[in-house]
ZAMARGU-4260 file (C-alpha; in steps of 0.2 Angstrom, whole numbers, plus 5000, padded with zeros to 4 digits):
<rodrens>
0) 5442/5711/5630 | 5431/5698/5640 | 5438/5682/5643 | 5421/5674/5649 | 5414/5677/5632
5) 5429/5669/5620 | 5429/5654/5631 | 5412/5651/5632 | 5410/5649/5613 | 5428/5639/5613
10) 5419/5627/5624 | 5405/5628/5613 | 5414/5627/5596 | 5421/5611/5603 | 5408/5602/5610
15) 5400/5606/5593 | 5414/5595/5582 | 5413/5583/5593 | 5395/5583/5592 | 5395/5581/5571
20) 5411/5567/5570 | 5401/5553/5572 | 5389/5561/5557 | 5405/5567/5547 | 5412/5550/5547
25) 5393/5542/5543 | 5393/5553/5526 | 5411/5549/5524 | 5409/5531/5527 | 5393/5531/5513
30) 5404/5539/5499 | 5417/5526/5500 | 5420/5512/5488 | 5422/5493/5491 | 5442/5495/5489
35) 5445/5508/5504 | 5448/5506/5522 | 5433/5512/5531 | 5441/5508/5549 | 5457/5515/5544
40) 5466/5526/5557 | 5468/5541/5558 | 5449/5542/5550 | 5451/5547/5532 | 5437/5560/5530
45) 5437/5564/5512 | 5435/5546/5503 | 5449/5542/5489 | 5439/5530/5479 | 5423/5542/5481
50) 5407/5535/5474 | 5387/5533/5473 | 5387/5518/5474 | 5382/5512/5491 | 5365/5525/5490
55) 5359/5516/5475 | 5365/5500/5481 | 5358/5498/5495 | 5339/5507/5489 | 5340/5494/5474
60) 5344/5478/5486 | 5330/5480/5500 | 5313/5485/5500 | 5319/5503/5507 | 5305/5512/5499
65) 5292/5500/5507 | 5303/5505/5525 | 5300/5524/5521 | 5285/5522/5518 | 5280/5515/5534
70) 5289/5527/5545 | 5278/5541/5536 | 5264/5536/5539 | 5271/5530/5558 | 5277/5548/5561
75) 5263/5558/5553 | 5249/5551/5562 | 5259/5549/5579 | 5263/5570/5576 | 5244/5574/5573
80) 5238/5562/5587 | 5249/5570/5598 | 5247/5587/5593 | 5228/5583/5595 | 5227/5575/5611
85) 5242/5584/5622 | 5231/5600/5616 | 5215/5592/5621 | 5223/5585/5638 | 5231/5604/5642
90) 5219/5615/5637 | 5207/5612/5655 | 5222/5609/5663 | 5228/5629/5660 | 5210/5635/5659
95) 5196/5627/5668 | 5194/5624/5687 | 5191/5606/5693 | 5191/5595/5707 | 5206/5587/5707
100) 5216/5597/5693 | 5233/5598/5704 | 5232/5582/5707 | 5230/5575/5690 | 5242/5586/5683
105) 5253/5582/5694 | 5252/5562/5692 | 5254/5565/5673 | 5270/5575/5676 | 5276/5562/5685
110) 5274/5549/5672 | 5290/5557/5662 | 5301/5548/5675 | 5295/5532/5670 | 5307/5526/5656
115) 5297/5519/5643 | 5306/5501/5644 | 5300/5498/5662 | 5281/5501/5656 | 5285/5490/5638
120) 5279/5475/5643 | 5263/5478/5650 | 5259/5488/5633 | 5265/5476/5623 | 5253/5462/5632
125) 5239/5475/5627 | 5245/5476/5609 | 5244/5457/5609 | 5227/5458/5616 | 5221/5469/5605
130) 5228/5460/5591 | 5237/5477/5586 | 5251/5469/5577 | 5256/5465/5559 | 5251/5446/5559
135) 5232/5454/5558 | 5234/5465/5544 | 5241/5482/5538 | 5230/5492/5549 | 5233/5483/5565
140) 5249/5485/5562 | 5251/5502/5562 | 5241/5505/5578 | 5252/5496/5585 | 5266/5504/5582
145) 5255/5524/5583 | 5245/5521/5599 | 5257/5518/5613 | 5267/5534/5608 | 5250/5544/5601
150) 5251/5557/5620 | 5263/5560/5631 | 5264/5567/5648 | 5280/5581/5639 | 5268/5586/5626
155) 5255/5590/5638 | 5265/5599/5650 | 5272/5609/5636 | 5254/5613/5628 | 5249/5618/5646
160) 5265/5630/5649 | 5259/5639/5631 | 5241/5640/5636 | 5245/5648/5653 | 5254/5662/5645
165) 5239/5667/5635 | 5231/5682/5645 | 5213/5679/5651 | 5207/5693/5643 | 5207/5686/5623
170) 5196/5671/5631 | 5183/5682/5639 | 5181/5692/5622 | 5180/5676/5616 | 5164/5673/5627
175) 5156/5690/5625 | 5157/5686/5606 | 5145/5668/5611 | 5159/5656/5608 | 5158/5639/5619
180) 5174/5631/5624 | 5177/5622/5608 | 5175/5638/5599 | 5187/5646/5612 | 5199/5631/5609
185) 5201/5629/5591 | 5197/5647/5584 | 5206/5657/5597 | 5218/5647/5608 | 5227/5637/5597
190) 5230/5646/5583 | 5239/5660/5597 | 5252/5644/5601 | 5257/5640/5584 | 5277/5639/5587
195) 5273/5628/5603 | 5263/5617/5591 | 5278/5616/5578 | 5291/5612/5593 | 5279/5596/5601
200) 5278/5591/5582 | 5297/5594/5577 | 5301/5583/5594 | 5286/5569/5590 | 5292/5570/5573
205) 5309/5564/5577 | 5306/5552/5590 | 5293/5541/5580 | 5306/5543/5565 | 5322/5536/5578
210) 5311/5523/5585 | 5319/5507/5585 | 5317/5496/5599 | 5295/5496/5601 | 5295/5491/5581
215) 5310/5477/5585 | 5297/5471/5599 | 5280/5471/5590 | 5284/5469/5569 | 5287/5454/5562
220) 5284/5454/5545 | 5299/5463/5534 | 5286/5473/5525 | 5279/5483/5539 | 5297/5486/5547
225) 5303/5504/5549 | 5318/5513/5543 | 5327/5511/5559 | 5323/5493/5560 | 5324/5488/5542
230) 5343/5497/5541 | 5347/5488/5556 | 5341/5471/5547 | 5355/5475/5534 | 5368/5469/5545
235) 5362/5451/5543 | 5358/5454/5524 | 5374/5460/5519 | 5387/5455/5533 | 5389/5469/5543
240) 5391/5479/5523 | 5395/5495/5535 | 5394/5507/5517 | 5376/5503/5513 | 5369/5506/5532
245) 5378/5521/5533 | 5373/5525/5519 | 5354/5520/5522 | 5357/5531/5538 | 5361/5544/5528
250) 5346/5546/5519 | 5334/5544/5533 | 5340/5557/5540 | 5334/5567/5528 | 5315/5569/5533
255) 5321/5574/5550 | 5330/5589/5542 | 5316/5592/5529 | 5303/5593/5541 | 5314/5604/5554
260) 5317/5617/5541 | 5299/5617/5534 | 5295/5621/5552 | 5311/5630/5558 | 5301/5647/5557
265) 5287/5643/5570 | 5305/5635/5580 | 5315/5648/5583 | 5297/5662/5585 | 5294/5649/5599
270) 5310/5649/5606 | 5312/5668/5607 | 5294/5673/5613 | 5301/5658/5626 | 5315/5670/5630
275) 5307/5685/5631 | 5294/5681/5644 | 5308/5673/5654
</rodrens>
């Protein structure tokens, strides 16, 4: 018997728990009623006055459909801007020769170190410039909060690695056939890096959905706020009501797990073709 192997997925069995208490004790914490302890200790995982309550509480209290709605249509249109433009940005980058390509894809490479706080600023006095922000109308304010996040430097780097592994060959038949490099792009390139396109849109997906500090920054208005910010606003509402924000948590999560299963098949296909060229 290896001993390697068995303590390998010890370590990994462990991490993992520790990994899911704090979302264990989120759920818990949302299915406990006013009476109970939620701060009692030991934790008390399974709740003794178990109810519902707090789920329809805190949907019936706050405009949370209004704050759904907004990180949908904040998450959907960031996902397809990014899918459109980190492919647009990748494809010359793998395919075409240019003056100045290393260079360029080099400097974008190198913009993934820059935390985006350092560069939150500048962006913001654009916004403001613009007049991108909710005080000018619905629009406005959801370029604002798409635009500054609609391409990054990781989604390009990651179409770029997919486009790279396509051989040479399919695009030359391509050619023979009379397509032009749009043609070449859209009817035979991206449809070959499908699961590469589900992973850049599972990863946008769930960083527009999280994002809380850019909408804290540039939203004013309570009915263009986002989940993230609109649960955090429950603290002031409610005094710190820790069972409706867990369980307002809760049930934002849940488009993060929809969405990941509906694309969980392109995911994994990605990860193993991944594995098998490595």
């Amino acid at each position: 018997m290896k001993i390697k192997p068995i303590l390998s997925h010890i370590l990994l069995i462990t991490v993992s728990l520790l990994s899911l208490f704090p979302f264990l004790w989120l759920i818990s914490t949302s299915l406990k009623g006013a009476g109970e302890n939620i701060f009692a200790y030991p934790p008390n995982f399974i709740p003794h006055d178990f109810t519902f309550e707090n789920y329809t509480g805190v949907w019936g209290r706050v405009n949370f459909l209004k704050y759904f709605f907004n990180s949908a249509v904040v998450a959907f249109f960031t996902v397809v801007l990014n899918l459109i433009f980190s492919s647009m940005a990748a494809y010359p980058l793998a395919r075409m020769e240019f003056k100045g390509k290393k260079v360029a894809f080099f400097a974008i490479l190198a913009t993934i170190m820059i935390p985006f706080q350092a560069i939150m600023l500048p962006i913001y006095l654009i916004i403001l410039k613009l007049n991108l922000v909710d005080t000018a109308g619905f629009v406005q304010g959801y370029l604002g909060l798409i635009l500054p996040f609609a391409v990054s430097a990781f989604g390009i780097f990651l179409m770029r690695q997919a486009f790279l592994a396509i051989p040479r060959e399919m695009e030359e038949a391509a050619i023979v056939d009379g397509c032009n490099s749009l043609q070449i792009f859209f009817k035979v390139l991206l449809p070959m890096v499908k699961p590469t396109l589900a992973i850049l849109a599972i990863f946008t997906f769930i960083g527009s959905w999280g994002e809380f500090l850019w909408p804290s920054i540039v939203l004013t208005y309570e009915k263009m706020f986002t989940l993230p910010v609109g649960i955090n606003n429950l603290q002031g509402i409610f005094s710190s009501n820790w069972r409706y924000i867990a369980a307002g948590s809760i049930i934002s999560i849940i488009p993060i797990i929809v969405f990941f299963l509906s694309l969980q098949r392109y995911f994994i296909a990605g990860e193993n073709e991944g594995a098998v060229k490595g």
